[in-house]
N, CA, C and O atoms as a GROMACS GRO file, in nm:
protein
  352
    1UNK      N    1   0.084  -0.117   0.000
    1UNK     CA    2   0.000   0.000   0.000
    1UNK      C    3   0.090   0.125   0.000
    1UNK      O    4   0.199   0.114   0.057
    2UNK      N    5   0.057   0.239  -0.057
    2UNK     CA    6   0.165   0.333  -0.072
    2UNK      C    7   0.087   0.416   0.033
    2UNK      O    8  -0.026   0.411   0.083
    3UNK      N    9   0.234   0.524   0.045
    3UNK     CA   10   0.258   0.592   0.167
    3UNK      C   11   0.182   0.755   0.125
    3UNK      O   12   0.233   0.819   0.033
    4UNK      N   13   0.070   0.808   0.193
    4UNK     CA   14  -0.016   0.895   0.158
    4UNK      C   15   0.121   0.978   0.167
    4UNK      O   16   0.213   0.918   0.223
    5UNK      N   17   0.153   1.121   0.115
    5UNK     CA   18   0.215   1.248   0.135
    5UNK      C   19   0.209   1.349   0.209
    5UNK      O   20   0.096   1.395   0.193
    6UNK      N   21   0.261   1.406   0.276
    6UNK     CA   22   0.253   1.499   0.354
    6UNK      C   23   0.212   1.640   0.315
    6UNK      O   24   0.308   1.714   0.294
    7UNK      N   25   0.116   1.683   0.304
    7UNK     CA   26   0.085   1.828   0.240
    7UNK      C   27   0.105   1.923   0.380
    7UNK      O   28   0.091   1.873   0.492
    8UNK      N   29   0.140   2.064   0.360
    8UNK     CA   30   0.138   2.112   0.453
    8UNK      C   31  -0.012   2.247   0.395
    8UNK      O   32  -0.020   2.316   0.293
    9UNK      N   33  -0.085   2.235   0.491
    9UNK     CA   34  -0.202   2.342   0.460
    9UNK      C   35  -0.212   2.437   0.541
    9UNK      O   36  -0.254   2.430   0.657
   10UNK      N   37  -0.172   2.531   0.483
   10UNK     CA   38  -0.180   2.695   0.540
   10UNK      C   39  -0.270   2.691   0.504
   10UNK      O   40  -0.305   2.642   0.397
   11UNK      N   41  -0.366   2.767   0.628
   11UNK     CA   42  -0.504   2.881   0.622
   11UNK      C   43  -0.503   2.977   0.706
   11UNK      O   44  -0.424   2.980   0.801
   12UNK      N   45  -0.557   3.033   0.691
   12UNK     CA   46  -0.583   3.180   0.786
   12UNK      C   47  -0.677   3.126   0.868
   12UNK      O   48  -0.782   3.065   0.850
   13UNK      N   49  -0.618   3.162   0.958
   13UNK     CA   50  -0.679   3.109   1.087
   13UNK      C   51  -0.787   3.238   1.138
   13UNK      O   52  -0.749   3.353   1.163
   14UNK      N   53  -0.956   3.181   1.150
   14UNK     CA   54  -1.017   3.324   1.166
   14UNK      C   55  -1.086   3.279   1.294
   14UNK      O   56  -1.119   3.162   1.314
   15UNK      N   57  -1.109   3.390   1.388
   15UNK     CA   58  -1.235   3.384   1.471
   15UNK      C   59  -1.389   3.323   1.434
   15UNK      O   60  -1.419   3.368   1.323
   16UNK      N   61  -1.497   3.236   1.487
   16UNK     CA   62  -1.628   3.219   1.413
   16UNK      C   63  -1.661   3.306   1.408
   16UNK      O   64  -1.705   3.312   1.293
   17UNK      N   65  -1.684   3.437   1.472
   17UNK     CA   66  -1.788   3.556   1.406
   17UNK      C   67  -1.751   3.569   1.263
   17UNK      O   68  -1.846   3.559   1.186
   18UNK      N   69  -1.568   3.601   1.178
   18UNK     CA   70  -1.546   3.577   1.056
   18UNK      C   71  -1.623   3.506   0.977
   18UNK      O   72  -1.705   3.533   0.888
   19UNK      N   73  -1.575   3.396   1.032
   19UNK     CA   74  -1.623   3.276   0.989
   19UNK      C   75  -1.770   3.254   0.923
   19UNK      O   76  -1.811   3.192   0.824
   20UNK      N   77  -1.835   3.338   1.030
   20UNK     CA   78  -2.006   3.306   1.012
   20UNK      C   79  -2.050   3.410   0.914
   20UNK      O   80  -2.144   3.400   0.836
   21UNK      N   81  -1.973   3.505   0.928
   21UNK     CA   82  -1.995   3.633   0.827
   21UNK      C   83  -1.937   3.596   0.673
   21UNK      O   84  -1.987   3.643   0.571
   22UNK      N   85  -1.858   3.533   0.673
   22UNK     CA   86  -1.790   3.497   0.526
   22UNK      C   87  -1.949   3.357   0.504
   22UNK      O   88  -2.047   3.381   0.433
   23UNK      N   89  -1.935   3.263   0.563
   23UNK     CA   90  -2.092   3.207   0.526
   23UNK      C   91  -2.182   3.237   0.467
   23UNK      O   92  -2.222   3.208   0.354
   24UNK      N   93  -2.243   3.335   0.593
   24UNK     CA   94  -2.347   3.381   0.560
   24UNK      C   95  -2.370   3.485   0.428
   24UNK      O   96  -2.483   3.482   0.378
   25UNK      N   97  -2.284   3.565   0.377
   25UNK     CA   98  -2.257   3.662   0.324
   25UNK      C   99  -2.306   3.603   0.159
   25UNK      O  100  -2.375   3.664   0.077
   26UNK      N  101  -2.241   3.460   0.145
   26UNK     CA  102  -2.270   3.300   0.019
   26UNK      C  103  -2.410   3.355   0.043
   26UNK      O  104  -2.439   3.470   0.010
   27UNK      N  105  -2.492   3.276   0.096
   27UNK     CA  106  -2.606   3.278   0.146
   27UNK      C  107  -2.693   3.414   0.121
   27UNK      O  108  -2.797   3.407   0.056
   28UNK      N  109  -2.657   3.511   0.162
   28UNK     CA  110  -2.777   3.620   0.195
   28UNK      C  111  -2.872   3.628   0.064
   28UNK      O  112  -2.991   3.601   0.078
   29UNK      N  113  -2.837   3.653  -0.021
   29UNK     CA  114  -2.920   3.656  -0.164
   29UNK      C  115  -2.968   3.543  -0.177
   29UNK      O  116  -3.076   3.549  -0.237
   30UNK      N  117  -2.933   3.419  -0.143
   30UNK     CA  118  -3.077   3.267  -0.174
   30UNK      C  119  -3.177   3.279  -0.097
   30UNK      O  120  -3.158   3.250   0.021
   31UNK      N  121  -3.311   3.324  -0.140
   31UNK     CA  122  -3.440   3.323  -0.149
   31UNK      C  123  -3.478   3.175  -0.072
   31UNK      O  124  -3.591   3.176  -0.024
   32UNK      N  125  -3.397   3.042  -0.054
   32UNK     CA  126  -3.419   2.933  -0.011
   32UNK      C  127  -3.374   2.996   0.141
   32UNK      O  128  -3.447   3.003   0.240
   33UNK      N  129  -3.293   3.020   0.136
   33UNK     CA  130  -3.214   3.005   0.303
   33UNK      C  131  -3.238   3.126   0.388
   33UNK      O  132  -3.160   3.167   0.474
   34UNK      N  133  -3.395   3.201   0.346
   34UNK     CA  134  -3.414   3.310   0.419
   34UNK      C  135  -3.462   3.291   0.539
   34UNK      O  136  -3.487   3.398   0.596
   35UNK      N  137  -3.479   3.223   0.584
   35UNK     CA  138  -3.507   3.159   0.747
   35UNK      C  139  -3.357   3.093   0.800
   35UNK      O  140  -3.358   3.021   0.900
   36UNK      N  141  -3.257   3.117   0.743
   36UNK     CA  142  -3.125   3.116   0.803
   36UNK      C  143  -3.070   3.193   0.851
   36UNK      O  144  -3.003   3.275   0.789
   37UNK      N  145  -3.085   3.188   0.996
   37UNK     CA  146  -3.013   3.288   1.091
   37UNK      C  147  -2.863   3.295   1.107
   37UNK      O  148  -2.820   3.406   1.136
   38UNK      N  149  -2.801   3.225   1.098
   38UNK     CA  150  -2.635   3.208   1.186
   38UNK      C  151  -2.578   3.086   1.154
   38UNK      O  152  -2.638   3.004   1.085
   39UNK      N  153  -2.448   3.064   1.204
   39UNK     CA  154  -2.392   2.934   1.210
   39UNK      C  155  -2.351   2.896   1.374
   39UNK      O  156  -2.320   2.981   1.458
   40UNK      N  157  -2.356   2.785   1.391
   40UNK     CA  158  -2.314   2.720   1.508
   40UNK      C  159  -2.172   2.625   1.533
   40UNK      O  160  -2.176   2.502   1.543
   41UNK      N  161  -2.058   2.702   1.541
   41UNK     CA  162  -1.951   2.637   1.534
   41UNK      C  163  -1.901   2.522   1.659
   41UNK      O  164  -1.905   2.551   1.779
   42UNK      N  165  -1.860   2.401   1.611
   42UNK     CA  166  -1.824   2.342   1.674
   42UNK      C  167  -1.684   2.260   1.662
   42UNK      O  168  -1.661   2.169   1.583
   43UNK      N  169  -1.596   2.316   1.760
   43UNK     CA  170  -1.433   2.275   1.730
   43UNK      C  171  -1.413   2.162   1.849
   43UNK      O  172  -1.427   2.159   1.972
   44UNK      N  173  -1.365   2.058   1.729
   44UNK     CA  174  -1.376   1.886   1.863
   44UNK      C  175  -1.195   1.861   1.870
   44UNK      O  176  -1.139   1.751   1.869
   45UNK      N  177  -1.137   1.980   1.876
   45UNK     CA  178  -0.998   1.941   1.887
   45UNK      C  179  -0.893   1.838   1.773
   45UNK      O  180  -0.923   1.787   1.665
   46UNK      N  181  -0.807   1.836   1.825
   46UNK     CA  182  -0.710   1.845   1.692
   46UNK      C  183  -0.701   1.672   1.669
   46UNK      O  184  -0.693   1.616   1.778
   47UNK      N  185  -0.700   1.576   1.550
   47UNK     CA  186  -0.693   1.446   1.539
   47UNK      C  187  -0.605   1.454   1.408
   47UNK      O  188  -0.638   1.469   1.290
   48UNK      N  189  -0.498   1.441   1.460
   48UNK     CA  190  -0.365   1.404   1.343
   48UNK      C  191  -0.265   1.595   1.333
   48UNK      O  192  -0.213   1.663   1.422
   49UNK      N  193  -0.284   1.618   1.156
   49UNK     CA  194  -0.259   1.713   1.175
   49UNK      C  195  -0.334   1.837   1.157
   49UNK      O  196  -0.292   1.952   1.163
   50UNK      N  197  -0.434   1.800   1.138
   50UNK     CA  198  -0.555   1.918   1.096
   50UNK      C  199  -0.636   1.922   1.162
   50UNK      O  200  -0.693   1.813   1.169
   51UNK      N  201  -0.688   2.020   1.239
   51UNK     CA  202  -0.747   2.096   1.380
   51UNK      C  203  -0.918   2.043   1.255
   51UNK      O  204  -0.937   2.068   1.136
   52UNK      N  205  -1.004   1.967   1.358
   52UNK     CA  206  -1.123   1.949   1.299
   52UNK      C  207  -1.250   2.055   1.359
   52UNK      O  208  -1.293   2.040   1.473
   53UNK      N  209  -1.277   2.110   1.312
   53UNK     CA  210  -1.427   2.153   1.316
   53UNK      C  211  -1.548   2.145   1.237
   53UNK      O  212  -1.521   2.110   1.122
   54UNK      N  213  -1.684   2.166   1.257
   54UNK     CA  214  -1.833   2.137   1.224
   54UNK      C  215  -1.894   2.272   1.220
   54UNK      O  216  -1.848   2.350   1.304
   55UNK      N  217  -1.961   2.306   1.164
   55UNK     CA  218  -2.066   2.435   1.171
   55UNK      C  219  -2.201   2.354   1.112
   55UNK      O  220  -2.203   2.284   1.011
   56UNK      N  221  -2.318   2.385   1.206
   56UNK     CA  222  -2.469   2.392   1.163
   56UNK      C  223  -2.548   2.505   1.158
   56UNK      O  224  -2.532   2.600   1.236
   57UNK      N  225  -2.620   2.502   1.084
   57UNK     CA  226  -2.710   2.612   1.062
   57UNK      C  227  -2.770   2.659   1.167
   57UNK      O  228  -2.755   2.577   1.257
   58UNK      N  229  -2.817   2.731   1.196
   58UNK     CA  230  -2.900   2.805   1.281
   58UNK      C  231  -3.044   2.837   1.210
   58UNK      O  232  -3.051   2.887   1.098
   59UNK      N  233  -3.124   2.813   1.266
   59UNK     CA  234  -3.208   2.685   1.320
   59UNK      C  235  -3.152   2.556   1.244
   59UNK      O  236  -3.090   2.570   1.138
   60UNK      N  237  -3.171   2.444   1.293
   60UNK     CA  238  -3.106   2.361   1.273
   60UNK      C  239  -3.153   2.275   1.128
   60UNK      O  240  -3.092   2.219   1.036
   61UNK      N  241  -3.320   2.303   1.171
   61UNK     CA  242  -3.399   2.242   1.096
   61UNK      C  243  -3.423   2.397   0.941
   61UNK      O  244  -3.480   2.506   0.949
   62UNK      N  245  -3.358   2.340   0.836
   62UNK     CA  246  -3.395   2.431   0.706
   62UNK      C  247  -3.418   2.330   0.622
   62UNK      O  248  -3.399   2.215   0.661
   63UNK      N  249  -3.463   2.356   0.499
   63UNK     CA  250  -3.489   2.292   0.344
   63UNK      C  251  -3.379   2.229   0.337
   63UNK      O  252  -3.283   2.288   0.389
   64UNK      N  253  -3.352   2.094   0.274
   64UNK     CA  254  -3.276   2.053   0.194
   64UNK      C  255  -3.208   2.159   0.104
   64UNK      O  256  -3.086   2.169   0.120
   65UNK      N  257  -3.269   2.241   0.009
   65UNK     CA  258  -3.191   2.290  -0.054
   65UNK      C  259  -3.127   2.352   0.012
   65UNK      O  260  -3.015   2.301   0.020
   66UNK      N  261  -3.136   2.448   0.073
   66UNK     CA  262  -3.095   2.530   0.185
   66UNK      C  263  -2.977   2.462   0.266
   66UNK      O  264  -2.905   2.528   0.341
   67UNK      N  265  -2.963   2.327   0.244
   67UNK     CA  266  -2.876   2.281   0.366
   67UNK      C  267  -2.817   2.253   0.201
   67UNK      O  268  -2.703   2.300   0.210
   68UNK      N  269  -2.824   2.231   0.139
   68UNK     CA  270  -2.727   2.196   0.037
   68UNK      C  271  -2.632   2.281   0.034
   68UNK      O  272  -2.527   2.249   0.090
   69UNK      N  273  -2.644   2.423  -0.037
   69UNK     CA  274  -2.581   2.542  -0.068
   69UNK      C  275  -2.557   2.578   0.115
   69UNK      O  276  -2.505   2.687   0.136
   70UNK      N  277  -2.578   2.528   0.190
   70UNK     CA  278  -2.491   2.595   0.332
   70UNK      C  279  -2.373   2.458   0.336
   70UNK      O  280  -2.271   2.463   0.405
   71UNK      N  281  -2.402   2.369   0.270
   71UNK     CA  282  -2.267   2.241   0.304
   71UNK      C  283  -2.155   2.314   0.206
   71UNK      O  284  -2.036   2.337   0.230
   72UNK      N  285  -2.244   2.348   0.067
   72UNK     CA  286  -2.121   2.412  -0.059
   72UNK      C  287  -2.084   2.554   0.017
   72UNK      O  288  -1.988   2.612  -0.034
   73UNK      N  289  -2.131   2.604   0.106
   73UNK     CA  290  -2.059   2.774   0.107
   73UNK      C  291  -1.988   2.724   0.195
   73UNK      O  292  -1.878   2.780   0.195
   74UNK      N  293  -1.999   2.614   0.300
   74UNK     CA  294  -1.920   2.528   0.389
   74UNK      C  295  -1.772   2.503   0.368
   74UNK      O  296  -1.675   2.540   0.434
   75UNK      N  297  -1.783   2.428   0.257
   75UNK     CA  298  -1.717   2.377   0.196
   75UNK      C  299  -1.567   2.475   0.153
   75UNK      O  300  -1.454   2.464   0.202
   76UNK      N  301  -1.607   2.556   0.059
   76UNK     CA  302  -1.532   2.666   0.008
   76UNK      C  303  -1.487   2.762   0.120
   76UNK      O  304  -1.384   2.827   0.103
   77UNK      N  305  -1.570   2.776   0.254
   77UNK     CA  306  -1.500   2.861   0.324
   77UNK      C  307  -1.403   2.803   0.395
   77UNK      O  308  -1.310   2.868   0.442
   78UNK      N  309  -1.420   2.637   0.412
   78UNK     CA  310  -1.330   2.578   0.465
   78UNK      C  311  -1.178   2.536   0.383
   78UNK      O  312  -1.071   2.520   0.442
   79UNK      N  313  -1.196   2.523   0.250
   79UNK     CA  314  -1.036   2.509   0.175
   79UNK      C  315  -0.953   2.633   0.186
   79UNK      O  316  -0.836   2.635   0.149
   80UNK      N  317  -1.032   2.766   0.253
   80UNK     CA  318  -0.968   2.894   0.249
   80UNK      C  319  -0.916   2.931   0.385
   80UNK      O  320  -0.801   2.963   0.415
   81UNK      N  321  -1.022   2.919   0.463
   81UNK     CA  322  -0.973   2.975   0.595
   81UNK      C  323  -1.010   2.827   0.749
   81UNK      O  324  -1.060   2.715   0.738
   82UNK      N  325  -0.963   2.895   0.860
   82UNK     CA  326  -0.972   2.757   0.934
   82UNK      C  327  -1.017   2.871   1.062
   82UNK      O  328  -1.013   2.993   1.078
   83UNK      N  329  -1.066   2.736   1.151
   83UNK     CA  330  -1.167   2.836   1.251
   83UNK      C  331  -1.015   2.834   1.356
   83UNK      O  332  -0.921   2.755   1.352
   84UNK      N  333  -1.036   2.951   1.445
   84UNK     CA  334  -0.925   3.000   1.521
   84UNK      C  335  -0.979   2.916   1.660
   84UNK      O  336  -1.101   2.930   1.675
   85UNK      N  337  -0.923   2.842   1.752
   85UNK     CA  338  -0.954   2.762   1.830
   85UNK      C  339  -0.933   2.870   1.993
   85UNK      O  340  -0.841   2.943   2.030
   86UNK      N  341  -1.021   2.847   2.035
   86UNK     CA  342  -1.101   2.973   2.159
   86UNK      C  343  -1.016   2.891   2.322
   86UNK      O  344  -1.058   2.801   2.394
   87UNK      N  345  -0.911   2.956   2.327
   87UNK     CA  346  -0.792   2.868   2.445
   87UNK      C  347  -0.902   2.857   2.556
   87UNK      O  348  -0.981   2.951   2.569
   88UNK      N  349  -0.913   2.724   2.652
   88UNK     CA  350  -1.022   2.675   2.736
   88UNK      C  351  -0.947   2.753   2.895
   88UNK      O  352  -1.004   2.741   3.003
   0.00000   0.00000   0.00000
């Protein structure tokens, strides 16, 4: 079995208010996701070398479509920037 590679991934490391504002911002103009309030970040600590986190919608419960285009604005905000982890 071959040996995966080591990438090193720089991101800008942002606060969630950023975070939720670069989201939401995808979002504001879809007519689907106008009962989308916010995001709900959730950082479960670091497993290997990449710090993992989750964001859900606010309210939790939206449209399918709506949760579609919030996984894709998800998505894209996550290959760019990384959530800044809040010292306990």
């Amino acid at each position: 079995m071959p040996r995966r590679r080591r990438t090193n991934i720089t991101r800008i490391p942002l606060p969630a208010d950023q975070l939720e504002s670069k989201i939401m911002g995808m979002l504001r103009g879809l007519r689907a996701c106008a009962k989308l309030q916010g995001v709900a970040f959730v950082f479960v600590g670091s497993f290997g070398q990449e710090p993992n986190w989750f964001a859900r919608p606010r309210p939790s419960r939206v449209s399918d479509v709506c949760m579609r285009e919030f996984v894709t604005a998800l998505a894209q905000v996550r290959k760019e920037c990384d959530l800044l982890p809040v010292p306990a």
